[in-house]
MARFI-241771 format. One record per residue (C-alpha): residue in one letter; x, y negated, z. Coordinates in steps of 0.2 Angstrom, whole numbers, plus 5000, padded with zeros to 4 digits. Layout:
N
aXYZ...
//
This chain:
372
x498749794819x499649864803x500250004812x502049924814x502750054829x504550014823x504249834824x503649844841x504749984847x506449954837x507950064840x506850144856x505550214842x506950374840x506650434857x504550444857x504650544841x506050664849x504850704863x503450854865x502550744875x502450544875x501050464886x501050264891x499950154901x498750044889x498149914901x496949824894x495149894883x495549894863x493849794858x492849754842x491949614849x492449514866x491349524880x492449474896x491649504914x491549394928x493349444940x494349354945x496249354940x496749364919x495749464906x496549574895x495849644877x496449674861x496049724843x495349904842x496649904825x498249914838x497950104839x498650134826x500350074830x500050174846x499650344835x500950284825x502350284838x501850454842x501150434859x499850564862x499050524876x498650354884x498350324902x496650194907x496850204924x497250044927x496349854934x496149774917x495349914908x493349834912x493949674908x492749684894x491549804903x490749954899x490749894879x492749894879x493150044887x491750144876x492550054861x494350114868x494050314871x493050294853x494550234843x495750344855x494850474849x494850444830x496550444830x496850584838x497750504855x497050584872x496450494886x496650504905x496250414920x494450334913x493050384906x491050344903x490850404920x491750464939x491850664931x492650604915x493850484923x494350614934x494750724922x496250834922x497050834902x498350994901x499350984884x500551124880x502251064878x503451234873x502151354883x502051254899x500651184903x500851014910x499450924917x498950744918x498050674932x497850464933x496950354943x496850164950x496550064964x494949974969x494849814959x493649784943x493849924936x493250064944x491850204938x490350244944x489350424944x488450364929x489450214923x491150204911x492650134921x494250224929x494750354942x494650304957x496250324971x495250454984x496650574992x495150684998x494550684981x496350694973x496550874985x495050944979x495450904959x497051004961x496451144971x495051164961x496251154944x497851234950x497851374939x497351274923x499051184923x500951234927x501851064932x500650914937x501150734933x500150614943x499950414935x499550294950x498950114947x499350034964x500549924973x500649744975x501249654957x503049614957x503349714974x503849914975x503549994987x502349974998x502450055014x500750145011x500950174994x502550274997x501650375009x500250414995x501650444984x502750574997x500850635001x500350674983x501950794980x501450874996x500050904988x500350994972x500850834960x502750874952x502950694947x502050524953x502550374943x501850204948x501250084934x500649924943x501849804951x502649754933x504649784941x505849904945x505249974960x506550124962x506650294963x506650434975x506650644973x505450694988x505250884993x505950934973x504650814966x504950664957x504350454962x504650314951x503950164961x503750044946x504550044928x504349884921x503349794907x503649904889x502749784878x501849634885x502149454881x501049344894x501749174896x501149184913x502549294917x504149244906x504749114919x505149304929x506749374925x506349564932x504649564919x505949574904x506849724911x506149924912x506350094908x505650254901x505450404910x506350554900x505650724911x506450874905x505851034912x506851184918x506051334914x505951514911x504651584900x504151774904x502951884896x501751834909x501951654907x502851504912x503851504930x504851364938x506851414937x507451464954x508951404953x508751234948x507551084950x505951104941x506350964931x507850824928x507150644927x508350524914x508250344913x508150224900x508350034902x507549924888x507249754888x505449664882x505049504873x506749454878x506649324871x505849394853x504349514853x504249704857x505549814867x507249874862x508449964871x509349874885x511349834880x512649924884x513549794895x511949734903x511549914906x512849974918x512049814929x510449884930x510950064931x511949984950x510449874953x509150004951x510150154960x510450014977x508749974977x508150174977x509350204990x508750055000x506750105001x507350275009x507350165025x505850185033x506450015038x506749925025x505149955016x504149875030x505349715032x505449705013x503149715013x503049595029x504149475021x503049485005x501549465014x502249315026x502749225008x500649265001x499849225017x498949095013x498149154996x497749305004x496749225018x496149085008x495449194996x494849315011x493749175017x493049124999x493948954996x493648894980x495048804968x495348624979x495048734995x496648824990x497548704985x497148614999x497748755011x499548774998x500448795017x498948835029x498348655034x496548695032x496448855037x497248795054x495948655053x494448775051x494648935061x495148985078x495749145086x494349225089x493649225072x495049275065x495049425077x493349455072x493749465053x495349595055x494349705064x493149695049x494449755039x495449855051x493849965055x493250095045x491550085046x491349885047x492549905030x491350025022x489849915026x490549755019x490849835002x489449914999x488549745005x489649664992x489249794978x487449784982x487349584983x488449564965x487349694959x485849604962x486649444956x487149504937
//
């Protein structure tokens, strides 16, 4: 709260101030007073005060698209774009309702105009036409936001809050990745699952799949060796400038993505740049594990493998079992107990279906609606 960015940042602090353009995920409302919704999962908040350090550190724009950013409702995130705001640090992917969260923000970095699209996945989060919370992943709507704005930016960075945490990539959030640089987007970096998820240049574009924790010191997570490991993107762009404006150099890639490795709250506080000798490690690591989720393959095995090992919490939690109910069914005893085939068959094509999914959610937001 006293503004410490060196404290938090050490011997990283050099490389935010050296850049034209820093922007960070903040995942989780800067509050005055708490006022935590019912979800289900953590709650994040913190002081309104911890701007400072932010402004302070010379990030000037900071990303809201993310799950935790309602966690203290529409009073948090109003309180958050207020202090943003006095300060002087944009905000992108959130807003106090769906037009302002979908918001494309365009800074100028050396006369290129280089925009800034975010958005999350459907959790607790998400804004309505008249109500604060963030962007909303819609690739229909995510098409029509670029092709209406094309001409206001130059190069398009796109910020997606998705994935499963601690796994990168899923098969379908690799295909909304590859289909989002079809699309117009330059750059899609995916902050959500917490490790390093790899990397992949698609069609000139670049995809980060996961970078890492910068700065988040949860004891839930410190018994995971992956959450005290991550990187910075450093973009630079390869441009010509003419008298009528910016244009992409022909004879290179639009722009050269860099790496830096860090470590966080490893064991202390705050994030400093990853050692030398631990860093040709994860330099190998990181390089196997992008070329290993180019195989089509591989990033199926690696997800049914992920969901074989969660099966049981996602079903259990699928069919409403409270705390005992869950622990009761740790290896699927009473799920097995309780429910056949053809129920079961019944439910998927609940979720399979279109239709039947759409009706279910708007029964569910319409029931909680009339519960609060």
């Amino acid at each position: 709260m006293a503004g410490d960015a060196r404290g938090l940042l050490n011997d990283l602090l050099p490389e935010f101030e050296r850049a034209d353009l820093m922007v960070a995920n903040l995942e989780c409302p800067l509050i005055g007073e708490p006022s935590p919704i019912m979800k289900t999962g953590p709650i994040f908040g913190a002081p309104g005060d911890c701007i400072k350090a932010i402004k302070n550190a010379g990030i000037g724009v900071l990303c809201l698209a993310n799950n935790h950013i309602l966690d203290h409702g529409g009073a948090g995130l109003i309180n958050t774009l207020k202090v943003c705001a006095q300060e002087g640090v944009e905000t992108v992917g959130a807003g106090k309702n769906l037009a302002a969260a979908g918001r494309i923000v365009v800074r100028d970095c050396g006369g290129v105009r280089v925009g800034l699209l975010a958005a999350a996945e459907h959790e607790f989060s998400i804004a309505g036409e008249n109500s604060p919370g963030a962007n909303p992943l819609d690739l229909i709507t995510f098409v029509r936001n670029i092709r209406e704005h094309r001409a206001s930016f130059d190069f398009l960075v796109m910020l997606l809050h998705g994935a499963a945490e601690f796994f990168a990539p899923t098969p379908r959030i690799q295909n909304t990745c590859r289909f989002m640089i079809e699309m117009g987007a330059d750059v899609v970096i995916v902050q959500h699952p917490h490790i390093l998820g790899g990397y992949e240049n698609y069609l000139g574009g670049h995809i980060v799949y996961g970078q890492g924790a910068l700065l988040m010191d949860e004891d839930i997570y410190r018994n995971r060796k992956s959450f005290h490991e991550g990187f910075l993107v450093k973009l630079t762009l390869n441009v010509q400038l003419t008298t009528a404006g910016f244009q992409k150099s022909q004879n290179s890639p639009s722009s050269q993505l860099t790496l830096i490795p860090f470590t966080q709250s490893d064991p202390e506080p705050g994030a400093r740049r990853m050692v030398p000798e631990r860093e040709q490690a994860f330099y190998e690591c990181l390089a196997e594990r992008s070329r290993m989720i180019l195989d089509k393959r591989f990033v199926e095995a690696e997800w049914v493998k992920f969901c074989e090992e969660n099966k049981h919490g996602y079903i259990g939690s699928l069919l409403g079992f409270n705390r005992v109910m869950h622990k009761l069914n740790r290896n699927g005893l009473l799920f097995r107990l309780l429910y056949g085939k053809r129920p079961l068959l019944g439910v998927r094509n609940l979720i399979q279906c279109e239709t039947h999914r759409e009706a279910i959610e708007t029964i569910f937001q319409h029931q909680l609606c009339e519960r609060s």
